[in-house]
N, C-alpha and C positions, 0 to 999 in steps of 0.2 A: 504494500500500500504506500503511495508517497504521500507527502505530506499536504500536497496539495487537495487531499480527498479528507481532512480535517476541515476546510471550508474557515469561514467564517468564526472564530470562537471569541465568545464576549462573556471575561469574568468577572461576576459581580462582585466584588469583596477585595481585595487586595492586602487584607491581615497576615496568622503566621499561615495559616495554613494555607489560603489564596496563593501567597506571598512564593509559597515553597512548591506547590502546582506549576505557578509559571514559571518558575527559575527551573524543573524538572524538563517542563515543555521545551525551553528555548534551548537547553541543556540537550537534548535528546533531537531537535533540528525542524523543531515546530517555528515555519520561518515568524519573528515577531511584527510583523506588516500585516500579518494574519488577525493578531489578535486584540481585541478591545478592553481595556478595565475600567471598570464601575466604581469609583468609590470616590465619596466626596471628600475624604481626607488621609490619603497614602500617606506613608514616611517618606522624609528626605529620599534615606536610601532606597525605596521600593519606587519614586519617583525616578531617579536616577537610572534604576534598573530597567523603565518601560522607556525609557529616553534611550539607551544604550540599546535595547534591544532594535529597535522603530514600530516601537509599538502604539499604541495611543491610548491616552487617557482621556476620561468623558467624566462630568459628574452626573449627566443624566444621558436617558438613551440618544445617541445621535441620530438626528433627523433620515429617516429612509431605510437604516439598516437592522437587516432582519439577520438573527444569529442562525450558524448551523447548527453549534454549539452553545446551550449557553449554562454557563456552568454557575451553582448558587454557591459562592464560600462564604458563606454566611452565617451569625448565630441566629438559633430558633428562633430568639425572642422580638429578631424585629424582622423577623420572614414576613409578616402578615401586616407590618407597613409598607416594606419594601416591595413584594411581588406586582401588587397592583400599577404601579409606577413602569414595568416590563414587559408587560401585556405587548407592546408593537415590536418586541422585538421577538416573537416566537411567532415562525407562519408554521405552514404544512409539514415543511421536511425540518423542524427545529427539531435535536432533540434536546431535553433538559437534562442536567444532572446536579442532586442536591447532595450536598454533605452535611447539611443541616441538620441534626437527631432530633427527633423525635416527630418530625414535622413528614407526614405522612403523601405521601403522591394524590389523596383525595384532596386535602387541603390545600396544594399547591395548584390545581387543576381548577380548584375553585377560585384562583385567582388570574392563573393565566389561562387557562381552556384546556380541553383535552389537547392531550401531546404526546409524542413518545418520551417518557419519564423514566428516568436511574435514581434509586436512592442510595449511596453512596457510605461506606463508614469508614473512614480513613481514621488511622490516631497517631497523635503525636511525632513519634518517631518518625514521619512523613516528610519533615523538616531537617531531619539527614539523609532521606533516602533510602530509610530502611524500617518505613511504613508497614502497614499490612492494609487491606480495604477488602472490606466486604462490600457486595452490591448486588441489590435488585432492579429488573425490568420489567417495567409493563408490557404487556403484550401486544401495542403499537410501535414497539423498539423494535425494528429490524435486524437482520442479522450482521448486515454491511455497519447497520449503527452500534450494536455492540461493539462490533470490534474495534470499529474509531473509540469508543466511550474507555474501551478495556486498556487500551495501548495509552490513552490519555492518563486513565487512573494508576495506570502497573510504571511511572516515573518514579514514584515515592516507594514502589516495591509490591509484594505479588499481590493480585486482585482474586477472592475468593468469588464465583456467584451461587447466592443461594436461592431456592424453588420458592416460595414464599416473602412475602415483604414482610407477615407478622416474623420472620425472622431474622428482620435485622434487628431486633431489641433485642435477642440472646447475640447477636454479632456486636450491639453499641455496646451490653455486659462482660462481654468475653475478649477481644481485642480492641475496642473502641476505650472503655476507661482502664484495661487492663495494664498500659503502664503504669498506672497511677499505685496498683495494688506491686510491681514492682519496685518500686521509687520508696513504698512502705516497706517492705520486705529489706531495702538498705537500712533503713532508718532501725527497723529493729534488731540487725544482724550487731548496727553497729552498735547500739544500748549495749545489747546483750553482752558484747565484746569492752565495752567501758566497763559494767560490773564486773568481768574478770580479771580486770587489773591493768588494762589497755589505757595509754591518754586517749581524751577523746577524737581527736585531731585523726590521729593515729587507726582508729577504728573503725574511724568513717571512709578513711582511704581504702583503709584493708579492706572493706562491705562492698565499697565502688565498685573498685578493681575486678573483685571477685566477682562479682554479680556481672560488669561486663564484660568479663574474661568469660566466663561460663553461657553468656549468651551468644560469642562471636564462636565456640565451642563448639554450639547448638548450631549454630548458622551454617558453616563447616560441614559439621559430618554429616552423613547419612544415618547415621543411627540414631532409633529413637531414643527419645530422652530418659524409658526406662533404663538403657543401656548403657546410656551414656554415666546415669547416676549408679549402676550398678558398678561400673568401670572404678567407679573411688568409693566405692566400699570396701572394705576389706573384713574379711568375717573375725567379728569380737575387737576389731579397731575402734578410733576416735570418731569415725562417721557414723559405723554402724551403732555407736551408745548415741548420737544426736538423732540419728534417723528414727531409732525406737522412739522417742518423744512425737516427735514431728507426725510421724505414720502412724501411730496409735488410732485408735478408735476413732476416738473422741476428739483428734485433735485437726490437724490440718485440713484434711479433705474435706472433712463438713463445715469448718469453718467455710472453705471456698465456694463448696454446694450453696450455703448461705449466703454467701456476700455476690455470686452470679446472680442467684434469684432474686437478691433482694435490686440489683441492678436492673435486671430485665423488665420486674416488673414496674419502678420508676421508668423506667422508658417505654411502657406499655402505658403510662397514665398520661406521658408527656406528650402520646400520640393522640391522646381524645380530643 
């Protein structure tokens, strides 16, 4: 496919995540003359960056142009000021794609019209390039459109699609806030490592390190992660006395059974 079969794309939002979309795009040979940004108030450096690419900035839709692309990097909470204001820039062959959570393909249709629609979950890590994105399609999304929509979102790193839109609220619970429950999992490696006699300075490095030593690990091999964790255990070692804590009944696993469910279903309420 060349680049020139991405059309027209106009991104609304130009924040972090916007922000790290287009830098993927133009980074991967999405020429920038192609594509439009929305947003009434970019940074210096993200100004800088549509300048340098030749791309163009608009604070509202410009007159006549209709998106192929039009991609929402937007938060939920002002989707439903902002859509209405978009309506001219979605014709026939638009399709949409929202990163927006919780804000569901009915509600966004109720503002710009039926359309071919992607609801989209990218998280964090997206902003170095080693995202994850989950995504649904309505079934006015083509297949020529998927594949422009996939190859836009797979920049920031591999794009899952799953058979159901109610399940992107177990995808916004599971990799969508799921750094967030890693970034805790430092936090507590390294308490834990200060009570055994660690400065604290010291402990929070050693947590860092470790936790992104063991992810780029992960990233690396082929083997699953049981494996990988079996590989440093050693029987009646120092792992295997943390791992009995950790693996216990009562402990880990259902903490996280709880703390997904208690996610999905906040994002099941965020969608009414």
């Amino acid at each position: 496919m060349t680049h020139a079969a991405f059309g027209q794309i106009v991104l609304v939002g130009a924040g972090n995540m916007g922000g790290a979309m287009l830098a993927g795009w133009l980074k991967s040979g999405v020429p920038g003359a192609s594509v439009t940004v929305l947003d009434p108030g970019p940074s210096d450096k993200m100004m800088a960056a549509i300048a340098e690419a030749g791309a163009r900035h608009s604070v509202t839709p410009p007159e006549g142009l209709v998106a192929d692309i039009l991609f929402l990097a937007l938060k939920p909470q002002v989707m439903d000021a902002v859509l209405p204001g978009l309506k001219s820039l979605v014709g026939p062959e638009t399709t949409v794609v929202s990163v927006a959570a919780g804000k569901t393909i009915a509600s966004m249709e109720g503002h710009l019209g039926q359309a071919a629609m992607v609801r989209a979950m990218p998280n964090t890590p997206a902003m170095v390039g080693r995202g994850v994105t989950g995504a649904f399609a309505n079934s006015a999304v083509t297949d020529s459109q998927r594949e422009i929509v996939h190859r836009l979102l797979q920049v920031s790193g591999p794009v899952e699609w799953v058979a159901s839109e109610a399940d992107i609220n177990a995808v916004t619970a599971l990799s969508g806030s799921g750094p967030a429950y890693v970034f805790y999992l430092v936090e507590c490696m390294a308490e834990a490592g200060r009570k055994a006699g660690l400065p604290a300075d010291l402990a929070m490095r050693l947590a860092r390190e470790t936790v992104a030593g063991a992810g780029e690990l992960l990233h690396q091999s082929p083997d699953p992660a049981s494996t990988l964790r079996k590989n440093v255990t050693s029987p009646g070692g120092t792992t295997a006395a943390a791992l009995s804590v950790l693996m216990a009944e009562d402990a880990m696993q259902p903490l996280f059974d709880q703390a997904i469910e208690a996610a999905r279903k906040r994002a099941e309420e965020l969608a009414q």
